[in-house]
C-alpha positions in Angstrom: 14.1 50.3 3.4 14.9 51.8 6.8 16.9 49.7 9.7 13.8 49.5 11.9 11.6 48.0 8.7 14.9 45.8 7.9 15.3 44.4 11.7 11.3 43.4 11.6 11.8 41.6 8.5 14.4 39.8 9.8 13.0 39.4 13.4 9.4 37.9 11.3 12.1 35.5 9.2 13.4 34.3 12.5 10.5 33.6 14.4 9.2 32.0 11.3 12.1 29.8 11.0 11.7 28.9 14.7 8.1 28.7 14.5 8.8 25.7 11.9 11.3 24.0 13.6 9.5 23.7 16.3 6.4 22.5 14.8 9.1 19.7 13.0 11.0 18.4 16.1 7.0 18.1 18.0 6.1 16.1 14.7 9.1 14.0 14.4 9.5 13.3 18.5 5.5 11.8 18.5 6.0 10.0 15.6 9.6 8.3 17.0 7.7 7.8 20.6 4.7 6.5 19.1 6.2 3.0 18.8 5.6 2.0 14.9 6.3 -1.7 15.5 2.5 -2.6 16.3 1.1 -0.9 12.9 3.9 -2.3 11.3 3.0 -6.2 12.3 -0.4 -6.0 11.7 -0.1 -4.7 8.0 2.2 -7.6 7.9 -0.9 -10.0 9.1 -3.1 -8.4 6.4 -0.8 -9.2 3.7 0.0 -12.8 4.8 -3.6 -13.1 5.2 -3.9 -11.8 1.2 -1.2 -13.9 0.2 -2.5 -17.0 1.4 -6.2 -16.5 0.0 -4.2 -15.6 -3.5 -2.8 -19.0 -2.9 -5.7 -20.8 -2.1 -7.7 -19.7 -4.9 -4.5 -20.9 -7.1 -4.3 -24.1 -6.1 -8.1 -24.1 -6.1 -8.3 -23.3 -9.5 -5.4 -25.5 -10.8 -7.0 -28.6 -8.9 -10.2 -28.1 -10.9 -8.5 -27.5 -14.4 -6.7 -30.6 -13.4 -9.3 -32.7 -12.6 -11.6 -31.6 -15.7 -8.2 -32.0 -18.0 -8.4 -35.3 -16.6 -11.6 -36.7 -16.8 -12.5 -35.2 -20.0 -11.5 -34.2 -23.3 -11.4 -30.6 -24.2 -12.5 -29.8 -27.7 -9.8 -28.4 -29.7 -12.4 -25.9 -31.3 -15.4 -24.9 -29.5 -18.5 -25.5 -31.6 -20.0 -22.2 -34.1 -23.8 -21.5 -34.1 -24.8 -24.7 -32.7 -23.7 -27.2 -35.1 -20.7 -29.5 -34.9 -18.5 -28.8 -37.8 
């Protein structure tokens, strides 16, 4: 390898380096000026919303298992081919 090839390896490694850098700091500078705070309270709102239709449909479900436990008796074998054994 001759100094001229050398230096243009090395020049091509530098403005690579730079190149990168660059593109990083543009990157990381948008993403700390594009204020997160909005996205961040609105996924929030989704998973409240979630949570509370999970909750709903729990309580739902345990009021009606309640009230059938309550009102009648479940069979302690469910009945085979038709006929009561």
């Amino acid at each position: 390898m001759t100094g001229s090839e050398l230096l243009i390896f090395v020049l091509g490694t530098l403005v690579g380096v730079l190149t990168g850098g660059a593109t990083c700091v543009r990157y990381l500078r948008q993403e700390v000026a594009a204020d997160i705070g909005p996205r961040l309270r609105r996924l929030q709102l989704q998973l409240d919303n979630r949570e509370s239709a999970v909750n709903l449909a729990l309580v739902a479900r345990h009021t009606d298992l309640g009230t059938r436990l309550g009102s009648e008796p479940m069979p302690r074998f469910p009945e085979r081919g038709g006929h009561q054994p």
